[in-house]
Structure formats: structure tokens, C-alpha cells
C-alpha positions as YAML, in Angstrom:
chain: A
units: angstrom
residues:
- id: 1
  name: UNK
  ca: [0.00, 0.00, 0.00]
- id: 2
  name: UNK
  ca: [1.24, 3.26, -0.57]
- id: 3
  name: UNK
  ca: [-0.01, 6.89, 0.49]
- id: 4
  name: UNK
  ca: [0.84, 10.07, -0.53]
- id: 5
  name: UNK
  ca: [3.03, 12.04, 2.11]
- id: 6
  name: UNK
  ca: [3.61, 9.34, 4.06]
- id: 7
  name: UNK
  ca: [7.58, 8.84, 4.13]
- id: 8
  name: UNK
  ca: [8.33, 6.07, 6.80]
- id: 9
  name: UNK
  ca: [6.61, 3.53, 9.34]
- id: 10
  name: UNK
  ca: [8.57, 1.97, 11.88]
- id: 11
  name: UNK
  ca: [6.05, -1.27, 13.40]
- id: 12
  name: UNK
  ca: [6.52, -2.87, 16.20]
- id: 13
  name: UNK
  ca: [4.24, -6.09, 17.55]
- id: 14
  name: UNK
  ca: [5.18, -6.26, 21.23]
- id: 15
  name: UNK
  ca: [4.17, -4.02, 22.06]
- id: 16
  name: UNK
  ca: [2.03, -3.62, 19.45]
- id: 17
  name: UNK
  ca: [2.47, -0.01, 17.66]
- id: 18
  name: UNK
  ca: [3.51, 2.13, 14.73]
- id: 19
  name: UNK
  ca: [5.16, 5.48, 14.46]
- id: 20
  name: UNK
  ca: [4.08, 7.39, 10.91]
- id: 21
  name: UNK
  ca: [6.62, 9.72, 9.80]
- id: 22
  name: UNK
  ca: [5.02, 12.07, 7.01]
- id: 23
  name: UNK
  ca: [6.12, 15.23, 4.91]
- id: 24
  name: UNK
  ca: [3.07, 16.64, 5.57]
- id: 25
  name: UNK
  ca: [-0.07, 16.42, 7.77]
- id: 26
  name: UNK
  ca: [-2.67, 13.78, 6.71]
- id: 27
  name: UNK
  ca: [-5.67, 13.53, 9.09]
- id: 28
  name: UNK
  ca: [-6.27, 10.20, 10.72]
- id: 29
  name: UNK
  ca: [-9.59, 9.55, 9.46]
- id: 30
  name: UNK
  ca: [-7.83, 9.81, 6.05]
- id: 31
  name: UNK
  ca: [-5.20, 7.16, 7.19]
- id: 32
  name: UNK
  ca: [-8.08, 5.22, 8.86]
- id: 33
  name: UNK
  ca: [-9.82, 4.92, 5.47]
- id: 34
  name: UNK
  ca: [-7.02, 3.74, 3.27]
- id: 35
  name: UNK
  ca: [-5.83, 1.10, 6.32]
- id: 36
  name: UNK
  ca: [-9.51, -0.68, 6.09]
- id: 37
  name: UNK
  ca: [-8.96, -1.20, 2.36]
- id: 38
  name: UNK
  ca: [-6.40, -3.10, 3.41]
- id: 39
  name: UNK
  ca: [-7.94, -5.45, 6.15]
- id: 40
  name: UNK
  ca: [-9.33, -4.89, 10.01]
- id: 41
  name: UNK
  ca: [-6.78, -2.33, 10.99]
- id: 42
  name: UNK
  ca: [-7.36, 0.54, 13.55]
- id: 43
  name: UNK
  ca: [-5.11, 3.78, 14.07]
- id: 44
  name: UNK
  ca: [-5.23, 6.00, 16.68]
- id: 45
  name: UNK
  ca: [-3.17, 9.57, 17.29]
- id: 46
  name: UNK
  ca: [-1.05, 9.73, 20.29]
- id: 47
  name: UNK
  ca: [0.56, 12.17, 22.13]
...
């Protein structure tokens, strides 16, 4: 899968997590969108 500005995404599964690095903003319901074209994934903003 690939998305516009998105430039990097370090995963990790224990714990489970992900850290987006992108050249510019994209909002998370965008990223949520594309992700369930993909399968039962959920994303959540932190910190």
C-alpha cells in the first residue's frame, strides 16, 4: 500500500504499535480509510 506524504513507518508487535513519519499532515480519518482497504486495521493519534 502506498499513500501520498507518508515517508516512513517503523512497526513494532510487542508491544504492538507504529510510528508514521510524514512530509506533511494527513488527518487520521484519512489514514483510517485507506488502512480498512487493506484489512481490520485501527489507528489512533497519540501524544
Amino acid at each position: 500500500m502506498k499513500i501520498s506524504n507518508i515517508e516512513d513507518v517503523e512497526v513494532q508487535l510487542n508491544p504492538p504499535g507504529a510510528v508514521i513519519t510524514m512530509s506533511n499532515y494527513i488527518d487520521v480519518s484519512q489514514l483510517q480509510a485507506q488502512l480498512s482497504n487493506a484489512g481490520h486495521y485501527l489507528i489512533k493519534e497519540f501524544g
